[in-house]
N, C-alpha and C positions, 0 to 999 in steps of 0.2 A: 414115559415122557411124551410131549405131543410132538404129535405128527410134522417133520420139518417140512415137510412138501409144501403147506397151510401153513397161514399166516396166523401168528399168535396174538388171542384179542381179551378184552378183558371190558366187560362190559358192566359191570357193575360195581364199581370201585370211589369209595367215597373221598374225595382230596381232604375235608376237614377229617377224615378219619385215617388220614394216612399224610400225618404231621409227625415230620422223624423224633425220636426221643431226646438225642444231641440238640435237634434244634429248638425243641419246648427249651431244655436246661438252659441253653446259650439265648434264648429270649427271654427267659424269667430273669437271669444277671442281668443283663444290658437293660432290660425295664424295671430294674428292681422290683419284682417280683417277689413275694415271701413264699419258697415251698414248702412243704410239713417235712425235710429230713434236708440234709448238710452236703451230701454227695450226691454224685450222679447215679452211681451203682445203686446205693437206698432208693432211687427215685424210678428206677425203670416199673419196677411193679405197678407204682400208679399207674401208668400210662399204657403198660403193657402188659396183656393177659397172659398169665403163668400156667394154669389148667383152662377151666372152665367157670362161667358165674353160674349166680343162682338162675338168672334169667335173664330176657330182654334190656329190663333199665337196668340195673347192674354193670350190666355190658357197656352200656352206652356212656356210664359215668365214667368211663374210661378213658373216655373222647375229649371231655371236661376241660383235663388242662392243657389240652391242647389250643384248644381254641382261647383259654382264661391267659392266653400271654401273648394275642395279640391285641397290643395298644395301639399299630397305627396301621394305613394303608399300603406302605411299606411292608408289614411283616405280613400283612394278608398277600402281596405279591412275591414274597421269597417264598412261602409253603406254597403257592402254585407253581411259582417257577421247578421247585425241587418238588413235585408232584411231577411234572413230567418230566425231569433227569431222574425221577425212580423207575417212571415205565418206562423208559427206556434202556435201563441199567437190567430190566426183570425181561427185556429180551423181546417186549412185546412190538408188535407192528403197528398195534393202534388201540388205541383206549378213549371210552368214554366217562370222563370223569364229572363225578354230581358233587352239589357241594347247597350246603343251607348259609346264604348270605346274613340272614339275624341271626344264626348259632354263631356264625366269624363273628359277627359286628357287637354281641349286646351285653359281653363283659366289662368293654369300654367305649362303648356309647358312638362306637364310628354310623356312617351313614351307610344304611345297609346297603343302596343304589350305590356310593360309590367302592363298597366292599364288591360288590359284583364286578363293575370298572376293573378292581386293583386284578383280580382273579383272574379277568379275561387277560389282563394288559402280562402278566405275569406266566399264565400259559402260553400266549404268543410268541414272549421272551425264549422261553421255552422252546419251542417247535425251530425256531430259528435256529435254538444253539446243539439240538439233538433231533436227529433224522428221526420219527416218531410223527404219526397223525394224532390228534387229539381232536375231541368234542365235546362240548358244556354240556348237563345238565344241571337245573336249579331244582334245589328241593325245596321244600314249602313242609317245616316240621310242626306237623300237628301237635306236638308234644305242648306246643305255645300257644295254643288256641286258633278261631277261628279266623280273628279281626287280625292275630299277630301275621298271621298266613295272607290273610290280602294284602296286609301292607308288605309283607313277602315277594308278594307276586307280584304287584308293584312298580318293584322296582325291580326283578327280574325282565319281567315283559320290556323295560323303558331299555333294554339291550340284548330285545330278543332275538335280533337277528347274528348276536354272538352265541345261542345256545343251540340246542338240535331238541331237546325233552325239557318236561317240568316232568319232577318225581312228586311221591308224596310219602313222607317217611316219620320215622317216631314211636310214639305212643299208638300201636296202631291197635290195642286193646280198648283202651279208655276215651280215644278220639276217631270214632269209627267216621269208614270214608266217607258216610251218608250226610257228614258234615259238613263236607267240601264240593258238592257238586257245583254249586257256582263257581268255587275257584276254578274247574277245570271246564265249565263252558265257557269264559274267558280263556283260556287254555287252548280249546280250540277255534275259537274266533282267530288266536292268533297263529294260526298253520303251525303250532308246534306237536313235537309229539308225545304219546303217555307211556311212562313207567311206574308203577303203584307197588312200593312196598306192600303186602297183603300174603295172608298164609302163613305167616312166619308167626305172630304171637295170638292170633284169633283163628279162628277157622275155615271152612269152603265159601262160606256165606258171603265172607270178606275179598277173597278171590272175584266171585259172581260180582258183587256190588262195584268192584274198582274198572270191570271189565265192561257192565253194561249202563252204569251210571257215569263214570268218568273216563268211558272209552280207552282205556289202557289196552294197548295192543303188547306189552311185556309186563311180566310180573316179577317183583321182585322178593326172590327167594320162596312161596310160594310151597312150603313144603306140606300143607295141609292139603293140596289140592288131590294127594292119595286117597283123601277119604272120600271123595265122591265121584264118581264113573260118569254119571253123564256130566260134570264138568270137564272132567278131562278129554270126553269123546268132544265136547264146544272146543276147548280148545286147540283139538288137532285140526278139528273140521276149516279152523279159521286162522290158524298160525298164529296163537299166540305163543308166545315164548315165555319159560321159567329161566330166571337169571337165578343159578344157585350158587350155592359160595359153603361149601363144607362147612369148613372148621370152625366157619362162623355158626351157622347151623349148630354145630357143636359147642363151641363155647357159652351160645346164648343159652345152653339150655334146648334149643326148639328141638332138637335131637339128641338123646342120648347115650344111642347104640351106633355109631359112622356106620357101620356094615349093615346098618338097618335105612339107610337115607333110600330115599324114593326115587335117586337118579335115575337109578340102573334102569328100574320099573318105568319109569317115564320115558327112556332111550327103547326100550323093550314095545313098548305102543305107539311108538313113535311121535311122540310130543317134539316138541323143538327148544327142547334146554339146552342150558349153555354151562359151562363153567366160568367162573369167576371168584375173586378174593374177599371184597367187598371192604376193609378195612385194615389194610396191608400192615400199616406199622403199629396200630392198638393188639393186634393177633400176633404180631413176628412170624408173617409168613410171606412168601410171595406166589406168583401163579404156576409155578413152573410146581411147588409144593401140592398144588391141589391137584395138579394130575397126576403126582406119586400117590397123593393120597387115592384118589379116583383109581387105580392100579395098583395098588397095593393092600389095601384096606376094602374097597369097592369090588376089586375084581375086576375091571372092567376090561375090556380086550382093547390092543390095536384098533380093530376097526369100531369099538362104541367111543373109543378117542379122538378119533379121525369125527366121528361124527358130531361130538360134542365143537370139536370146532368149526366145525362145517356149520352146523345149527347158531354160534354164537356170528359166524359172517352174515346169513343170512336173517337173523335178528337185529342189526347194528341197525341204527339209525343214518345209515348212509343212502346216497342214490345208488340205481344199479349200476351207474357207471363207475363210482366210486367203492363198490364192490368188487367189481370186474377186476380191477386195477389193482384191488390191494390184495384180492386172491393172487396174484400172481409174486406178491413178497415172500412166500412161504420157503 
């Protein structure tokens, strides 16, 4: 289990992927929604990974109906609201949660700018009504193309100073980062800062390119980054951070032996990974799971525990004063 001393952090956690199951079912009635089975029990499989998929989109089609039941701005600020009464209930002290404003918005045609609005207005709700810090990131899903992404970004930026990051996330096979570097020199014009999905369904290459072309100073998930040495020596020399997320790792496919994941080896040379869930209610898991798993299946000791959460503080997109501070909730 982690270390109670340290504050429990979760940094890479996606809100539209962690839309509870109850509340997809109870929003498809109330919006009359058609689902393909009659109960709730037949229903959780959709929404919820029972082993592992064939791979990346697989996985993600999982995400689907979650987001395809919400019909208003209302229902886009109840799954945020209940995105931080989950971190909070999962015992964490603080989470940064991302979310793709067009993935919420473009089953029923809401306005992706005021889908970000309902999200923020709904995590604040939130923080009021459960002792828990939270932080926005906006993702910008390749998976929609290049043009769907800036108008993405958009309307991100037009409430930037409610978010901390833009991610870049999706199809990260088929829509490589070298397509997006304007969206993130806009990116950083606007003092935000980068997380880059990469490593997880491409290679080293993708790593390099999200790091030196779109300045991503954390990576997300990142598990390719084993296969090249002087990548990994760059990113110790300059602190970048892997935000890894087991199970996920494992369901997608991008791993298929867990006691073969790169954690340990990246803890071992001293990289600055983190742990994290990544899609809490599509998986049926929560964070306190991934460090059984990290210790039990991993191997990994007390003190590489202790450090993964050390390393996940010291990656957060916060000040140092608001480090300082929240080191001390442990």
């Amino acid at each position: 289990m982690p270390n109670k001393a340290l504050p429990l952090i979760d940094l890479h956690r996606h809100l539209d992927g962690n839309i509870r199951p109850n509340t997809i079912w109870e929003l498809a009635q109330h919006n009359n929604i058609k689902l393909p089975v009659t109960t709730f029990e037949q229903f959780v499989p959709y929404v919820q990974i029972q082993h592992s998929e064939a791979d990346l989109l697989a996985f993600l089609k999982k995400l689907d109906w979650g987001v395809a039941v919400l019909t208003s701005l209302d229902d886009c600020k109840r799954v945020a609201f209940e995105n931080v009464e989950d971190a909070f209930n999962a015992g964490l002290h603080y989470a940064e949660l991302r979310f793709s404003p067009y993935y919420m918005a473009m089953a029923h045609n809401l306005s992706t700018q005021d889908v970000v609005a309902a999200v923020i207005d709904g995590v604040k709700s939130g923080m009021q009504s459960f002792n828990i810090k939270i932080n926005l990131i906006g993702i910008l899903s390749r998976t929609f193309g290049v043009d769907r992404c800036q108008n993405e970004l958009n309307a991100l930026l037009t409430h930037k100073h409610d978010l901390i990051a833009i991610d870049l996330a999706g199809d990260e096979y088929n829509y490589p980062g070298e397509l997006f570097v304007e969206h993130f020199k806009q990116v950083q014009r606007a003092n935000l800062q980068v997380t880059i999905h990469a490593g997880e369904a491409a290679g080293p290459s993708s790593i390099w390119q999200a790091i030196n072309q779109l300045k991503a100073t954390r990576i997300g998930h990142g598990v390719k980054a084993i296969e090249d040495e002087k990548l990994l020596e760059y990113m110790i020399k300059h602190n970048i951070a892997i935000e890894s997320c087991l199970t996920s790792n494992f369901q997608t496919g991008t791993v298929n032996d867990l006691s073969k994941h790169p954690i340990k080896q990246y803890l071992d040379k001293g990289l600055r990974v983190c742990l994290n869930t990544d899609d809490p209610a599509v998986q049926g898991i929560e964070i306190k799971h991934e460090f059984l798993l990290a210790r039990n299946t991993l191997g990994l000791t007390d003190k590489e525990i202790t450090q993964l959460q050390k390393n996940a503080l010291a990656a957060s997109f916060l000040s140092e004063s608001e480090k300082r501070s929240l080191a001390s909730l442990g």
